[in-house]
C-alpha positions as CSV (number, residue, x, y, z in Angstrom):
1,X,-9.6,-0.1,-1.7
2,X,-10.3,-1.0,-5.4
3,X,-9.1,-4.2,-7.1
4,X,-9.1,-3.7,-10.9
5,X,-8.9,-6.5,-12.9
6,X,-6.2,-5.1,-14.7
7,X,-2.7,-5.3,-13.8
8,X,-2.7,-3.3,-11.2
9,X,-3.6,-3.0,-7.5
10,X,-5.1,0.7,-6.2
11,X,-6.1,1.9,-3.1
12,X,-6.0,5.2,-1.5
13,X,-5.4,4.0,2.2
14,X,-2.3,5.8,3.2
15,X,-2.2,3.3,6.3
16,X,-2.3,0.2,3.6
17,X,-0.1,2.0,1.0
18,X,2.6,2.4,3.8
19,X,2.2,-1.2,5.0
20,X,2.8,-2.7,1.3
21,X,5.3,0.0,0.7
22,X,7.3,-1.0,3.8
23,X,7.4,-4.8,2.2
24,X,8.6,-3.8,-0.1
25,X,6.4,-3.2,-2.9
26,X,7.0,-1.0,-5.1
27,X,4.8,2.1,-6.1
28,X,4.0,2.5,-9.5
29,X,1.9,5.8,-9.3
30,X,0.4,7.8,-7.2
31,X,-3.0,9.3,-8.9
32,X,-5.6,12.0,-8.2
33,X,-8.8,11.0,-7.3
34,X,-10.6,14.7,-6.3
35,X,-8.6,17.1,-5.6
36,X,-7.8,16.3,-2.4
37,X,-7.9,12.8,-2.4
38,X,-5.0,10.3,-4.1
39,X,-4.4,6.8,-4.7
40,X,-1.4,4.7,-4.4
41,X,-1.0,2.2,-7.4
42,X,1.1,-1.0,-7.0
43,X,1.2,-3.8,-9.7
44,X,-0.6,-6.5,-9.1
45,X,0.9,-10.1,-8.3
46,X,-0.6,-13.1,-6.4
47,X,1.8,-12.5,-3.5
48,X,0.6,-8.7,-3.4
49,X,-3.1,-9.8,-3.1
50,X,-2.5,-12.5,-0.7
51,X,-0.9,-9.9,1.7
52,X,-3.9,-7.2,0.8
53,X,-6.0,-9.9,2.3
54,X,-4.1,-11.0,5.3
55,X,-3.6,-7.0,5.8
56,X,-7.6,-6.8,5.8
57,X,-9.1,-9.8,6.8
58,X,-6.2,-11.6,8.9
59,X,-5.1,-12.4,12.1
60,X,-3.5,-9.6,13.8
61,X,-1.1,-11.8,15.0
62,X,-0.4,-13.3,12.2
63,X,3.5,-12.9,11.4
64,X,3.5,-11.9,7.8
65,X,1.6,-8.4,9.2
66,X,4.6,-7.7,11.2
67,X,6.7,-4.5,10.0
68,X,10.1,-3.1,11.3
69,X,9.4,0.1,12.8
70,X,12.0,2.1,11.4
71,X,11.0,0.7,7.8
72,X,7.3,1.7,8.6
73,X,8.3,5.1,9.5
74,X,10.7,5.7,6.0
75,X,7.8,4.7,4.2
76,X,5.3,6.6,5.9
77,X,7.7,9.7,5.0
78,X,8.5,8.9,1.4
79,X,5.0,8.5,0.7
80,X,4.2,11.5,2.2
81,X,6.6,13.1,0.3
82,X,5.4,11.8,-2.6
83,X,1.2,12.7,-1.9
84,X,3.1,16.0,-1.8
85,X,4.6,16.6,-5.0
């Protein structure tokens, strides 16, 4: 995963795009990397890189990680979807 230090978070982890996605972050692009590889672009706030963090270096325990399945799995489709188009 990048961090820019722009206004916007990037990372081509479909398994962490999902997760933020399913929080209910929204997407703000999704951009070519190579031609078979894409990132996910969110913009960045304080709250967004807190959770990046927890989502990476956290316990797994730790509530805040927790996801409602059938969230998880309409994200994981939309952005599936959307690595499609």
């Amino acid at each position: 995963m990048k961090i820019n230090a722009d206004k916007y978070l990037r990372t081509s982890s479909l398994n962490q795009a999902v997760f933020l996605y399913a929080k209910e972050y929204q997407i703000s692009g999704v951009n070519s990397i190579t031609n078979k590889q894409k990132e996910f672009v969110f913009v960045k706030t304080d709250e967004l890189e807190e959770l990046v963090w927890l989502y990476r270096y956290g316990e797994k325990d730790d509530e805040r990680l927790l996801v409602e399945v059938h969230k998880y799995e309409q994200a994981r489709r939309e952005l599936l979807d959307r690595l499609n188009d």
